[in-house]
Phi, psi and omega in degrees: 000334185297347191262345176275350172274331185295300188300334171304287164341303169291342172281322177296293163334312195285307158309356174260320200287309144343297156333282201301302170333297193300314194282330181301277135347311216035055158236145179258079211303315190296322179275337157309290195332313191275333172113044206059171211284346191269330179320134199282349192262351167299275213333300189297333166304331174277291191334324207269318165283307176340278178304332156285327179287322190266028162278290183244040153284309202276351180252012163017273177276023186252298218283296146034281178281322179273349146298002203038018185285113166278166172267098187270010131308311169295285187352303198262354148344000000 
């Protein structure tokens, strides 16, 4: 499962580092690459983030624990 979380992560990157283009810029890096936004290998790349970002919202605390990671936000809360 740890590798699916590495790949999750990298997909999160690749998708914030986009953003911040498209907001920064207006360039859309995934849709050059791909052949516009509408191109079906855009599509699968948005998708791909898409599903990594709800990979680690909903397994949050799964990843937590195999990272050995606590939550130290709550703690001091």
């Amino acid at each position: 499962m740890k590798t699916i979380d590495v790949i999750a992560a990298v997909l999160l990157v690749v998708g914030g580092l986009n953003w911040g283009l498209v907001g920064a810029f207006e360039f859309d890096l995934v849709a050059t690459l791909f052949g516009g936004t509408t191109a079906v290998l855009s599509k699968f790349v948005y998708v791909l983030v898409g599903a990594a970002a709800l990979w680690q919202a909903v397994n949050l605390k799964g990843i937590q624990r195999r990272w050995g990671v606590e939550d130290t936000a709550l703690a001091t809360a």
